[in-house]
C-alpha positions in Angstrom: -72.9 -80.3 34.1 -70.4 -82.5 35.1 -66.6 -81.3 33.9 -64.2 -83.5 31.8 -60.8 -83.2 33.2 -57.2 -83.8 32.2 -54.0 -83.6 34.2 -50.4 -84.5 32.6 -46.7 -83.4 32.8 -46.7 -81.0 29.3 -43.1 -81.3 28.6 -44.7 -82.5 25.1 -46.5 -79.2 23.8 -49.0 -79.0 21.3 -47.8 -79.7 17.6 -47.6 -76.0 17.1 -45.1 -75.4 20.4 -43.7 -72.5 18.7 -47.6 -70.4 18.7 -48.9 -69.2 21.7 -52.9 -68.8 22.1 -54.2 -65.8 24.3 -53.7 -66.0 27.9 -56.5 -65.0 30.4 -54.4 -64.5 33.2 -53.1 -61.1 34.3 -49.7 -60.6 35.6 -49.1 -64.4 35.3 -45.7 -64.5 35.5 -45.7 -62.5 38.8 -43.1 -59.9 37.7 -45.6 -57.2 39.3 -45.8 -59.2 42.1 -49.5 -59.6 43.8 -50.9 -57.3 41.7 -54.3 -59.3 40.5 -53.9 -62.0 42.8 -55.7 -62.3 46.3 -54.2 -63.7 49.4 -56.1 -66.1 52.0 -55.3 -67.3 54.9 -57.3 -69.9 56.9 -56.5 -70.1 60.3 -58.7 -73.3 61.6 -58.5 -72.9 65.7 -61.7 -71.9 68.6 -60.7 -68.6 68.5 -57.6 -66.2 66.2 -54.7 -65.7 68.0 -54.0 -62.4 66.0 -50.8 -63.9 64.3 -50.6 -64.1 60.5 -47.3 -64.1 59.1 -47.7 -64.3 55.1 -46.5 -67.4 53.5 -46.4 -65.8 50.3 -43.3 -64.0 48.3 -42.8 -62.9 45.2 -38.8 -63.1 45.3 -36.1 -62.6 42.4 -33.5 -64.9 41.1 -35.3 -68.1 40.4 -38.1 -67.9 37.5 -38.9 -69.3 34.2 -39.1 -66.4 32.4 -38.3 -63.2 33.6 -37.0 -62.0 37.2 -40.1 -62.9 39.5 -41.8 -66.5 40.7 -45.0 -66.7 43.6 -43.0 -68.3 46.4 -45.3 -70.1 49.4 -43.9 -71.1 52.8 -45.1 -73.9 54.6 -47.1 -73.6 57.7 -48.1 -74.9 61.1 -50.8 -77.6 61.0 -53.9 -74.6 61.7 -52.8 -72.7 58.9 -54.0 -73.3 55.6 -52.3 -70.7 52.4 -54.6 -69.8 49.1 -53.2 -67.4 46.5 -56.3 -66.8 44.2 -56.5 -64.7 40.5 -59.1 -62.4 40.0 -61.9 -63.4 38.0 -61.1 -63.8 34.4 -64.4 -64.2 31.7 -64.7 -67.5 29.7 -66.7 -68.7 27.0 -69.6 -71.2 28.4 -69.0 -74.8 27.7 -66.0 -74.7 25.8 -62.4 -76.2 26.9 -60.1 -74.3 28.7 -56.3 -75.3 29.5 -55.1 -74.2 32.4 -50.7 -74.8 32.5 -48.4 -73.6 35.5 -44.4 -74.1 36.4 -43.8 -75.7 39.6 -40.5 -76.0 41.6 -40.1 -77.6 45.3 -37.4 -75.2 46.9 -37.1 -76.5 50.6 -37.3 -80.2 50.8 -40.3 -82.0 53.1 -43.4 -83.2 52.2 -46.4 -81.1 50.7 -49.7 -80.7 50.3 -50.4 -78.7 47.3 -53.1 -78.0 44.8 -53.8 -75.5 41.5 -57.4 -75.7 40.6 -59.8 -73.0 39.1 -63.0 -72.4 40.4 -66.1 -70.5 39.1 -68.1 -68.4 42.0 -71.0 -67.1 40.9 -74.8 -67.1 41.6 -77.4 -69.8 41.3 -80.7 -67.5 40.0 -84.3 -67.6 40.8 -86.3 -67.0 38.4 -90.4 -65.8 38.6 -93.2 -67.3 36.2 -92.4 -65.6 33.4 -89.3 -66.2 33.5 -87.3 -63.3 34.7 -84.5 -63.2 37.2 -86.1 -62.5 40.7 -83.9 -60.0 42.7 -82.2 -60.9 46.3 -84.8 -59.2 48.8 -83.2 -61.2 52.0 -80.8 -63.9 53.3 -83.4 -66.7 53.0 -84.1 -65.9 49.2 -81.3 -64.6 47.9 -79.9 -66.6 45.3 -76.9 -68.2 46.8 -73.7 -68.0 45.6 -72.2 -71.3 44.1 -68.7 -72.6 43.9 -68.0 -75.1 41.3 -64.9 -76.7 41.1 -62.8 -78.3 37.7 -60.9 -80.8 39.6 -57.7 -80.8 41.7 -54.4 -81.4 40.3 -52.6 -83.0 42.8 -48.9 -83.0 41.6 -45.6 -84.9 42.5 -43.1 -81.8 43.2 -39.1 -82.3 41.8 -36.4 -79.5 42.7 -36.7 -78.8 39.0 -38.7 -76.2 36.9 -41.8 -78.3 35.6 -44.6 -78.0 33.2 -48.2 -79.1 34.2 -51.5 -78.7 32.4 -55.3 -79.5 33.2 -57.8 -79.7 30.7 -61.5 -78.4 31.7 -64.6 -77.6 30.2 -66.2 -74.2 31.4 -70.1 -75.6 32.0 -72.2 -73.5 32.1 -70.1 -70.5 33.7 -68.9 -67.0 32.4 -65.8 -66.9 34.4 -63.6 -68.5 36.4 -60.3 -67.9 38.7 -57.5 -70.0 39.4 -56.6 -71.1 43.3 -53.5 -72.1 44.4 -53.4 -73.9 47.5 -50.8 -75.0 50.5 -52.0 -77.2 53.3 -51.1 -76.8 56.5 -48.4 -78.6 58.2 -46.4 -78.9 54.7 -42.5 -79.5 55.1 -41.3 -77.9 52.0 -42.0 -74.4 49.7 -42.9 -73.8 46.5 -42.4 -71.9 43.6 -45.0 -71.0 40.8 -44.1 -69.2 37.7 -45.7 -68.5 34.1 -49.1 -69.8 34.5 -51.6 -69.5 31.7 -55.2 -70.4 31.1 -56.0 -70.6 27.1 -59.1 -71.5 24.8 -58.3 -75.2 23.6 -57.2 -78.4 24.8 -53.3 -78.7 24.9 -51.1 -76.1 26.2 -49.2 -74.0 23.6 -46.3 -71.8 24.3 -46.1 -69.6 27.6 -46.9 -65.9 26.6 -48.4 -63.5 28.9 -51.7 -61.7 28.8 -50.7 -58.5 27.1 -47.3 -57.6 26.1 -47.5 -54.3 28.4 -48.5 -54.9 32.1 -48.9 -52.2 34.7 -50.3 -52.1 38.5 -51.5 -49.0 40.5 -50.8 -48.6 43.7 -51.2 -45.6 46.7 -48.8 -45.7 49.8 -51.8 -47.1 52.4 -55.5 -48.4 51.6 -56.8 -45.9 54.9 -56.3 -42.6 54.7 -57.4 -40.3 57.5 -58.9 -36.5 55.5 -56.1 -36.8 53.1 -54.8 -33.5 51.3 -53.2 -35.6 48.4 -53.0 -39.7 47.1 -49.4 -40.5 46.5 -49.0 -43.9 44.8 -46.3 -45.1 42.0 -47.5 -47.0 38.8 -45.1 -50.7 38.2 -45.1 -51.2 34.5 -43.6 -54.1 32.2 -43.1 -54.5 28.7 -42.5 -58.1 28.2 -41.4 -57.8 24.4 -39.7 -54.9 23.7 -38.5 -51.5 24.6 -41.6 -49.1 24.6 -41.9 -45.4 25.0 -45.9 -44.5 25.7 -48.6 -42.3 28.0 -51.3 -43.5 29.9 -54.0 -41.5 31.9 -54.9 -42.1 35.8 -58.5 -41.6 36.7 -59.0 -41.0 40.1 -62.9 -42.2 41.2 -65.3 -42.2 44.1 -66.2 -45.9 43.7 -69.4 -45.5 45.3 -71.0 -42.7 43.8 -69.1 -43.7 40.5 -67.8 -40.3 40.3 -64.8 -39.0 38.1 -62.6 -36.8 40.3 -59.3 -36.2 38.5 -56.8 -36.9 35.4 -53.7 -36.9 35.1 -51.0 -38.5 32.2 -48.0 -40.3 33.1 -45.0 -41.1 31.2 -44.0 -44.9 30.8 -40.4 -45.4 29.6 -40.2 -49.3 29.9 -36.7 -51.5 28.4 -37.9 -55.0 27.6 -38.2 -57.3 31.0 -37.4 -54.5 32.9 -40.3 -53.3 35.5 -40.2 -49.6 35.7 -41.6 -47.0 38.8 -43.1 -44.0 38.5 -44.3 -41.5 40.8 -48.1 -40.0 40.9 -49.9 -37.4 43.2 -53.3 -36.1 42.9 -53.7 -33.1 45.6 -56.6 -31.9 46.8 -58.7 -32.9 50.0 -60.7 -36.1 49.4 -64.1 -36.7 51.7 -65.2 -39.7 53.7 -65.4 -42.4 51.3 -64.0 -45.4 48.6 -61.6 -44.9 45.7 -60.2 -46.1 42.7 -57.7 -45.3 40.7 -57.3 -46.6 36.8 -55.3 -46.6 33.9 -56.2 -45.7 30.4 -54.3 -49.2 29.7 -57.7 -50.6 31.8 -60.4 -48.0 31.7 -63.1 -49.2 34.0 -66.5 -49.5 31.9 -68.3 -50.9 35.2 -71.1 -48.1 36.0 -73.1 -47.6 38.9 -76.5 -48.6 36.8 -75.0 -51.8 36.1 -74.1 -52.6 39.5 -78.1 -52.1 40.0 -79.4 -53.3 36.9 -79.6 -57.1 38.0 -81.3 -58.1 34.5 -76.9 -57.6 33.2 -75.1 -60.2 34.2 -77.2 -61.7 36.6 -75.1 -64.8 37.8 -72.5 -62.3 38.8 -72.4 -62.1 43.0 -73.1 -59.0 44.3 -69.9 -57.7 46.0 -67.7 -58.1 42.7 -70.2 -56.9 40.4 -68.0 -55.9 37.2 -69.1 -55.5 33.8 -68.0 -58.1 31.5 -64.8 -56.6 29.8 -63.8 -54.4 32.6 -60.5 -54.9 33.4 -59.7 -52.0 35.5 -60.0 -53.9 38.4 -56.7 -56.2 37.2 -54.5 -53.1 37.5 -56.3 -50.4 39.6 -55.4 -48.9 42.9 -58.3 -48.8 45.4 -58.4 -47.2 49.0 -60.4 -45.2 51.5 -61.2 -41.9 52.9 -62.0 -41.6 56.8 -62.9 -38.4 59.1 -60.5 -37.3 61.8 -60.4 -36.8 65.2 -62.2 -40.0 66.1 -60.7 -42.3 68.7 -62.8 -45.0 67.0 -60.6 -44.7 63.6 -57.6 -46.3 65.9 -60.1 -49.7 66.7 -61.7 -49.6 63.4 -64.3 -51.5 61.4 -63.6 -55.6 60.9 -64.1 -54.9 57.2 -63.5 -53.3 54.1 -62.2 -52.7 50.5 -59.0 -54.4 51.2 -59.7 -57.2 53.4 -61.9 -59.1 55.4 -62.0 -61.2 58.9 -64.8 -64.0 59.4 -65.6 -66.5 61.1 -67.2 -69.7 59.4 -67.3 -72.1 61.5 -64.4 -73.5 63.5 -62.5 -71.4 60.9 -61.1 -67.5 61.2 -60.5 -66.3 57.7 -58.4 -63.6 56.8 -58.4 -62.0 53.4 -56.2 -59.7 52.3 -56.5 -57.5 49.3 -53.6 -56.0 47.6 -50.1 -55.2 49.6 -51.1 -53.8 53.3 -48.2 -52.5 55.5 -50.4 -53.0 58.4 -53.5 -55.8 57.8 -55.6 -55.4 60.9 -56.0 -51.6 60.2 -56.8 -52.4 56.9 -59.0 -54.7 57.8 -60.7 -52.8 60.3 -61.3 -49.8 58.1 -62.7 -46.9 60.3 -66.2 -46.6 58.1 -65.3 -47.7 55.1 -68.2 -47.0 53.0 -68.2 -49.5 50.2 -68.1 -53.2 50.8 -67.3 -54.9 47.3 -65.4 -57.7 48.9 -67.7 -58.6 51.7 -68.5 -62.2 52.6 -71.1 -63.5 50.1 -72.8 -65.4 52.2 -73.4 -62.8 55.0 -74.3 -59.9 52.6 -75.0 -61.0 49.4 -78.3 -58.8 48.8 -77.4 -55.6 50.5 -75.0 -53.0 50.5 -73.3 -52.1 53.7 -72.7 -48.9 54.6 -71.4 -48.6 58.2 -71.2 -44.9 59.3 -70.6 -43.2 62.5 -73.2 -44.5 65.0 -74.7 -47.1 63.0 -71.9 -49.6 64.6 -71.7 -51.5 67.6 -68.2 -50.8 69.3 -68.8 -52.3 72.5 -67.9 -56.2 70.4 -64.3 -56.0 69.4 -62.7 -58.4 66.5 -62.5 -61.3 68.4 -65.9 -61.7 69.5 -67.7 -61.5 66.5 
């Protein structure tokens, strides 16, 4: 189906400026910083030099509404900068409106872009009718990328209101991508963006009036005795005294290990930190922890039942409604001694690195202190964010011995 599309400056609102519709976007404002939102980095050379310096901030001082903005830097001609949202559901074809702030901060010419794009997979189906399953590479149904448009945007050194009007096709969800092109002169900044049922953009209001992000102190632990981590919570409208509860899961046998209930004390605007441990000695493996704010409702038979939600690709299988995976902290267990944890696997719950083409593309996956050994996660066991196209009907489970070490990174 081929989308309608509508860009325009929305300094004029919709009649009813003062109403806001819901928003689909979590932490749009950015005030918990990357949490649902995914780094990329295309480096376009022969081979990766190894260098990846971030281009993206999330500073203070200079928002729309409250303390936060997504800042991106410009980079050298080879390096191209996406900051992506995580998949959010949407109504098949119906319009959508997708509205973002924008602000040039350093002067210089830009190439920049704010699209949404739907990535999901185009089904075979047998004589009756039913929805054949992906027995190999040359069957599998293929994942799809289908694009709204590109809003291609004349930057001022003032806050400014843009808006794109879509129709969703024939797709169940969508994410947003923000792009920087390499060789840009000047940075950006990107504040309260929202995506809303309708076509005009209403009044900025965020997703949920309390958001909150989970997150441990690494994504690779080596036969850890305890998880520390810290919850980031925001209550946009008000002053709020509640609970929530922490689940801590083995993500790939879908597996409750503990509880525990922490206390949020939030003042309006205000993000607050608080502490968590659970203690106790944690096997080889994958992990999540969730909130009770986002219980995760994804199971392990609906990851394997393909007749639910069959269009959805196979490494972010969630269950329509789950939002645990907005907020959730996720990491991984690995055995110790073993020299090989130092040189690692090339990929893994928090990242990836692959080559397509003439391009090396790094992925990153929530805050890393130090990317290549999260992205080279010493058996990581559960591969929910590996390359589509290279493993879209299989799950990988790389152990000990199952893995050639003799081809290092840059080979492959």
């Amino acid at each position: 189906m081929k989308h309608s599309i509508l860009f325009a400056i929305s300094s004029m609102f919709a009649a009813c400026g003062i109403c806001s519709a819901e928003n689909l976007v979590f932490n749009s404002s950015f005030e918990l910083e990357n949490a649902g939102w995914n780094e990329h980095v295309y480096h376009k050379a022969d081979r990766p030099d190894g260098s990846y310096r971030s281009a993206v901030s999330y500073p203070s001082g200079d928002a729309v509404s409250g303390s936060r903005a997504l800042r991106i830097e410009p980079g050298p001609e080879n390096v191209e900068t996406l900051v992506s949202s995580y998949n959010f559901p949407v109504k098949k074809n119906t319009d959508y409106t997708v509205s973002y702030y924008l602000k040039q901060v350093k002067p210089g010419p830009v190439s920049f872009f704010l699209d949404l794009i739907s990535s999901q997979r185009a089904l075979r189906y047998d004589g009756s009718g039913r929805v054949l399953p992906d027995t190999g590479f040359a069957n599998a149904a293929k994942e799809v990328f289908t694009k709204t448009g590109r809003a291609k945007v004349n930057l001022s050194g003032e806050w400014t209101r843009w808006s794109c009007t879509f129709n969703s096709g024939n797709h169940s969800a969508y994410s947003i991508r923000i792009y920087m092109g390499g060789g840009s002169k000047g940075a950006v900044l990107i504040d309260n963006v929202q995506v809303e049922e309708g076509r005009s953009a209403t009044a900025y209001a965020p997703k949920e009036t309390l958001e909150l992000a989970i997150r441990t102190e690494s994504g690779l632990y080596e036969e850890p005795e305890q998880i520390n981590g810290k919850v980031y919570a925001v209550s946009y409208t008000s002053d709020l005294n509640r609970k929530t509860e922490l689940t801590l899961i083995d993500d790939f046998y879908d597996r409750e290990i503990a509880k525990q209930t922490v206390d949020l004390n939030l003042k309006k605007g205000k993000v607050a930190v608080v502490p968590f441990t659970f203690k106790g000695k944690l096997p080889y493996g994958s992990y999540q922890i969730f909130s009770s704010l986002h219980p995760r409702i994804t199971t392990g038979a609906f990851v394997r039942d393909w007749n639910q939600q069959p269009e959805t690709i196979r490494f972010s299988r969630v269950k329509r409604g789950d939002e645990s995976y907005f907020s959730a902290a996720k990491f991984v267990a690995v055995p110790k001694p073993r020299k090989k944890t130092e040189d690692g696997f090339r990929i893994g719950t928090t990242g990836s690195y692959t080559p397509t083409g003439n391009k090396y593309i790094v992925s990153e996956y929530g805050p890393t202190e130090n990317r290549i050994q999260l992205i080279r996660l010493a058996g990581g066991n559960v591969h929910r964010t590996w390359d589509g196209a290279l493993a879209l009907w299989k799950t990988v489970e790389p152990e000990q011995g199952k893995f050639d070490w003799s081809r290092t990174d840059y080979e492959i």
